[in-house]
N, C-alpha and C positions, 0 to 999 in steps of 0.2 A: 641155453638159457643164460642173460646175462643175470650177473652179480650183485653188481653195482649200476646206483644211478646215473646218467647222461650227464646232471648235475654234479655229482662226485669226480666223474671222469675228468670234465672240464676245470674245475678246481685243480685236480693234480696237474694236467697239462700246464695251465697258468705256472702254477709251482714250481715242474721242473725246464719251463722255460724261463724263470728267472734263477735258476738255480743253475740251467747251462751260462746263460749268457751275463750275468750280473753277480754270480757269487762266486770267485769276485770276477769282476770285467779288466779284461784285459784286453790293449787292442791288436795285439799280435794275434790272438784266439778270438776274435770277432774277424779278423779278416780272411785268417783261416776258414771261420765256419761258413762266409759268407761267400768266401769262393769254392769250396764244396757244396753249397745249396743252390748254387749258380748251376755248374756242371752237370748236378744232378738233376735238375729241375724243379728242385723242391721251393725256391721262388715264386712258383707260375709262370717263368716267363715258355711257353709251349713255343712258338714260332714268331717270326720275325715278317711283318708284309716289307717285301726288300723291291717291290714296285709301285711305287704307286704316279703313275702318269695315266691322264685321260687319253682318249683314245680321238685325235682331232679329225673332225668330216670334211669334207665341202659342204661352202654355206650354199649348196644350190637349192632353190625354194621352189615351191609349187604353190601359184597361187590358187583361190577358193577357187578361181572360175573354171579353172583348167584340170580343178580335182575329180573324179568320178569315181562314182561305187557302182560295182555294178553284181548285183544279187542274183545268184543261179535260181531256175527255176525248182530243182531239187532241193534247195536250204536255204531257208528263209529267216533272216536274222533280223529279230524286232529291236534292237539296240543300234545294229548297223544303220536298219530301215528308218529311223528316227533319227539319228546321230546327218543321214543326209538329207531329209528334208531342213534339219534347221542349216545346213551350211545352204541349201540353195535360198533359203527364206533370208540369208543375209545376217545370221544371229550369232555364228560362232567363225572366228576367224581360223584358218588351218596352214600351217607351217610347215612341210612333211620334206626332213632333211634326207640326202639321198645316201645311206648308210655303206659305204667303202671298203668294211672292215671284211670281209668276207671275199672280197673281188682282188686283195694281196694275202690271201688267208696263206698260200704258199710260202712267200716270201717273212711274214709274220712265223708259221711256224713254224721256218726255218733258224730265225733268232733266238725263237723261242728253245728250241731244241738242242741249241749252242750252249745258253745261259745253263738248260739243265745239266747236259752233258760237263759243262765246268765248275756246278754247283756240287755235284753228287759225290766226289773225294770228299769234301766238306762235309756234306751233309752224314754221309758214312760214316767219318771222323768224329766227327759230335756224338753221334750215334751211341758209336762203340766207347767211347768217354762218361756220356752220361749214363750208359747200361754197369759201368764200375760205378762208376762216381755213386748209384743210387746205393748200394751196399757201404761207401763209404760215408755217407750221409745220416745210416741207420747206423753206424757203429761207433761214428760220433754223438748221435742220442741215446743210445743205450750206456754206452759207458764215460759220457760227459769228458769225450776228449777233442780232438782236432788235427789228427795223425790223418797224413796221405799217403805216405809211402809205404808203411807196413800195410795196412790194409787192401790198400791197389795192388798189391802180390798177394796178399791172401786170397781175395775174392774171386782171383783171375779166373777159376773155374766154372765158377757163379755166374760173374757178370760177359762173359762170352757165349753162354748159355740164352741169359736173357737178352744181349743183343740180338742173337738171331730172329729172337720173338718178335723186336721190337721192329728188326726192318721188315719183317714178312707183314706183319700191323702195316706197317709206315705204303707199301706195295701197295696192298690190300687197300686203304683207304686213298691215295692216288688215283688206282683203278678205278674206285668207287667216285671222286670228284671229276674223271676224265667221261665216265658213264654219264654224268650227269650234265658233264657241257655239251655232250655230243646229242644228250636229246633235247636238250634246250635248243640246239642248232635246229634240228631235224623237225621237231615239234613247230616249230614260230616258221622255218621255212614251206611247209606244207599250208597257213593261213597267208603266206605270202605277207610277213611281217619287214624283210630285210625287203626288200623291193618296190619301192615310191611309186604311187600310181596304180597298184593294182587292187584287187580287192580284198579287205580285210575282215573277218571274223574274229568276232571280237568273244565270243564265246568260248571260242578255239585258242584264243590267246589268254583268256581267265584261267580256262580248265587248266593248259599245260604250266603257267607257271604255279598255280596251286599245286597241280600233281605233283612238279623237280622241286618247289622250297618242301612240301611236306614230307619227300624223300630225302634232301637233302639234312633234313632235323634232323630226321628219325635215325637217318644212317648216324650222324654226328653225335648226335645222344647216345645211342649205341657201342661208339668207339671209345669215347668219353667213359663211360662205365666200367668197358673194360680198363682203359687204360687207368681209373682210381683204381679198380679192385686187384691190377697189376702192382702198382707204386705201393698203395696203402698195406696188400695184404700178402699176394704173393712173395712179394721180394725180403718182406721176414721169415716169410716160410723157409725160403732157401734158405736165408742165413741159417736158420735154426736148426734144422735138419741137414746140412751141408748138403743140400740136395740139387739135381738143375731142375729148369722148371716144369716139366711135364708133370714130377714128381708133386711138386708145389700146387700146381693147380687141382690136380686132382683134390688134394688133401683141402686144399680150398671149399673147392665145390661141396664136399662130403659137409664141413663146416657150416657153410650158407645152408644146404639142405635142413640142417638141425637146428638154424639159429636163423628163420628168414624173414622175421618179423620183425628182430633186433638188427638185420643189416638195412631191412629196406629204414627204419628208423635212422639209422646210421646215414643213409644218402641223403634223408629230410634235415638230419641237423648238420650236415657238410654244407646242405645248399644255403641252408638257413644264416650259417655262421661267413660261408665263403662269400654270401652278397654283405654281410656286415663288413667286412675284412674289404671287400672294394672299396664300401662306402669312405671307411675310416683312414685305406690309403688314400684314396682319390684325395682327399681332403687334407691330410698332410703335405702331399705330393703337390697342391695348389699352395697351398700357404709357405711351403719352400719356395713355389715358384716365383711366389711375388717379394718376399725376402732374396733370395737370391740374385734378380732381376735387379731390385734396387742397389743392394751390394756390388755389385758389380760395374752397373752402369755410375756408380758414385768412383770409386774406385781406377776405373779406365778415364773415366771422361775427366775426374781431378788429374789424374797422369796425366791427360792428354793436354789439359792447361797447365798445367805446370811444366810439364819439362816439353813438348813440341808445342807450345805457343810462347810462352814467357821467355823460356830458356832458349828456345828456336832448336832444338835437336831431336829432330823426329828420328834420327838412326838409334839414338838412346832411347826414345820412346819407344820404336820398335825391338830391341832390343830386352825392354822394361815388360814388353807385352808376351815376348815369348819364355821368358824366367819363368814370369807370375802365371801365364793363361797354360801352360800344358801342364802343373801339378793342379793348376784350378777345375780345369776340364777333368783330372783323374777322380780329386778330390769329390765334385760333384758326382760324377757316376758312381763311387764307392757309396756317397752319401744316401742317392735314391737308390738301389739296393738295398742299402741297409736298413732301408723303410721296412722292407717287406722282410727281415732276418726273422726278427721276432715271431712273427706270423706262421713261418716257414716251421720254426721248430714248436710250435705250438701244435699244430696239425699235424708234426709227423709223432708228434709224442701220445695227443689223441690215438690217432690211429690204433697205435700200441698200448694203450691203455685198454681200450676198448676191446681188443682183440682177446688182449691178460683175464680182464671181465668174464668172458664167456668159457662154459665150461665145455672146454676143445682141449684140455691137456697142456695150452700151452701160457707161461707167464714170461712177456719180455720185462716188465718193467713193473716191481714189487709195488703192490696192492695193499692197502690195511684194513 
C-alpha cells in the first residue's frame, strides 16, 4: 500500500532534481552527470536507426491492359472482384512495380550478416557499460554525487550480473523481430504479393499484416515493460541488497504482487508524464534548432565574407572553420543532451520515491 500521494512524489522528484543539478551548478558535475545518464540510458536514447536507405526497384511498369486477376474457383474475393472490373471499366489507373528485393535476398543477407557480425563487439561493449553505468547512475541520485570510478569497481558484481540479463533480453527480442520478418515474407508470399502479375488477395494481405503489426505491439509493449520494471526497480533492488539479479526479481515480483494497483498506476503516470517530457523536449529541441541554425549560418557565412571574399584567403577561412566548427559540433551535441539531463534525473528519482512510498521494507530516498 502506498504512503504518499503521486502528487507528493512528484514534488519531491522536482525538488531533488534541482537540488542534484542546480544547488549549486557546477559544469564539471553536469557533464559528469550527463555522461553517466548517457551510458546508462537514463536519457532515452534506447537505439540508434544506423540505416536508413530505400530499397531502389526497377521502374518496369505493367500497363492496365496487360494487368489480370484471375479468381480461383475455390475463393472468391468481393474486393479483388470489384477492384477488377473498375480497372477493365477504365476507372482506376495500375502501376505494379516488379519487386527485386527477394530475387538478391542471398547476396543482401549476406551484407546484411557482415554489418551484424561487425556491429556486435560494439554492441556487446555498450551493453556491458551501460549494465554498470546503470548502478552508477543510481548512486549518483541517491547520494547527489558524480563519481565514476569508485563506483564502476564497486558495482562490478552487480552490473555483470545484470549484463547477462540484458543480452539474453537483447537475443530474445532479436529472435522475436527475425520471427516476425520471416512471417511477413511467408505470409504476403503465399497471396503472391512479391510477384507482378499474378493474383492477389487482398484479404489475405489485410489479415497478415494486422496479425505481424498486432504481434509486433504486443511483443514490444511487453519488452518495454519489462525493461522499465528492470531499470526503475530491479536495479535498486540489487544495489540495496547487494544482491545479483535473480535475487532482485523475485523480491520484485513478491512486491508488485502486494502493491498491483499502485504499480499499474505507476505505468499510467510514467506514460502520462513521458508523452509530456516529448512534448516539452520536442519543442526546445526545435526552437534550438532554429536559433542555432541562425547562429551559425550568421557566423560562417560573415567568415566567409570577410576573410575568403574581402581578404581572398580561403586557406584562413578554412583553417577559421575547422578551430571554430569541431568544439562547435561538440558543444552542440553536449547541448541537445543536456535538454534531456533534467528529465533523466527527474524519473530516476520518481522511481525511488515511489518505490520508498510503498510499504516493501525498503526507503531509498528519506520521505517526510
Amino acid at each position: 500500500m502506498r504512503r504518499l500521494s503521486i502528487g507528493y512524489l512528484i514534488d519531491e522528484s522536482l525538488r531533488r532534481t534541482r537540488l542534484i543539478l542546480f544547488t549549486p551548478f557546477t559544469i564539471k558535475k553536469w557533464v559528469k552527470l550527463l555522461f553517466i545518464a548517457f551510458l546508462s540510458g537514463g536519457l532515452g536514447f534506447g537505439g540508434m536507426n544506423l540505416f536508413n536507405k530505400k530499397l531502389k526497384t526497377p521502374q518496369k511498369n505493367y500497363m492496365v491492359d496487360t494487368y489480370n486477376i484471375k479468381l480461383s474457383q475455390k475463393e472468391y474475393n468481393p474486393l479483388g472482384e470489384l477492384f477488377k472490373k473498375k480497372i477493365e471499366k477504365g476507372n482506376i489507373g495500375v502501376n505494379f512495380p516488379e519487386f527485386s528485393f527477394f530475387s538478391s535476398l542471398k547476396t543482401k543477407s549476406r551484407i546484411i550478416m557482415a554489418v551484424v557480425i561487425f556491429l556486435i563487439p560494439f554492441i556487446v561493449l555498450f551493453a556491458w557499460l551501460g549494465a554498470r553505468f546503470k548502478f552508477i547512475w543510481l548512486n549518483a541520485i541517491l547520494n547527489n554525487v558524480s563519481f565514476i570510478k569508485e563506483p564502476f569497481v564497486r558495482y562490478k558484481r552487480e552490473g555483470d550480473s545484470l549484463f547477462k540479463v540484458l543480452i539474453i533480453l537483447l537475443l530474445i527480442y532479436l529472435v522475436f523481430l527475425g520471427a516476425i520478418v520471416i512471417l511477413f515474407y511467408y505470409l504476403c508470399i503465399s497471396p503472391a504479393v512479391f510477384n507482378a502479375g499474378t493474383s492477389i488477395s487482398f484479404f489475405k494481405i489485410m489479415m497478415a499484416l494486422v496479425l505481424l503489426l498486432s504481434t509486433f505491439i504486443v511483443g514490444t509493449i511487453v519488452f518495454v515493460i519489462i525493461s522499465v520494471a528492470i531499470d526503475h526497480f530491479v536495479v535498486p533492488l540489487m544495489e540495496k541488497d547487494s544482491c545479483l539479479f535473480l535475487p532482485a526479481w523475485k523480491n520484485f515480483m513478491d512486491i508488485v504482487r502486494k502493491n498491483k494497483r499502485d504499480f499499474l498506476l505507476y505505468l499510467l503516470v510514467i506514460m502520462g508524464l513521458g508523452l509530456a517530457t516529448w512534448v516539452v523536449i520536442s519543442a526546445i529541441t526545435i526552437l534550438y534548432s532554429v536559433v542555432l541554425f541562425i547562429t551559425i549560418g550568421v557566423l560562417f557565412s560573415g567568415g566567409y565574407l570577410i576573410i575568403a571574399t574581402l581578404l581572398k584567403a580561403k586557406i584562413i577561412y578554412i583553417i577559421f572553420s575547422v578551430i571554430f566548427g569541431i568544439p562547435l559540433i561538440v558543444l552542440i551535441f553536449l547541448t541537445i543532451l543536456s535538454i534531456g539531463l533534467p528529465f533523466a534525473v527527474f524519473f530516476r528519482s520518481f522511481s525511488l520515491y515511489f518505490l520508498s512510498s510503498l510499504d516493501c521494507g525498503y526507503e531509498f530516498l528519506p520521505l517526510e
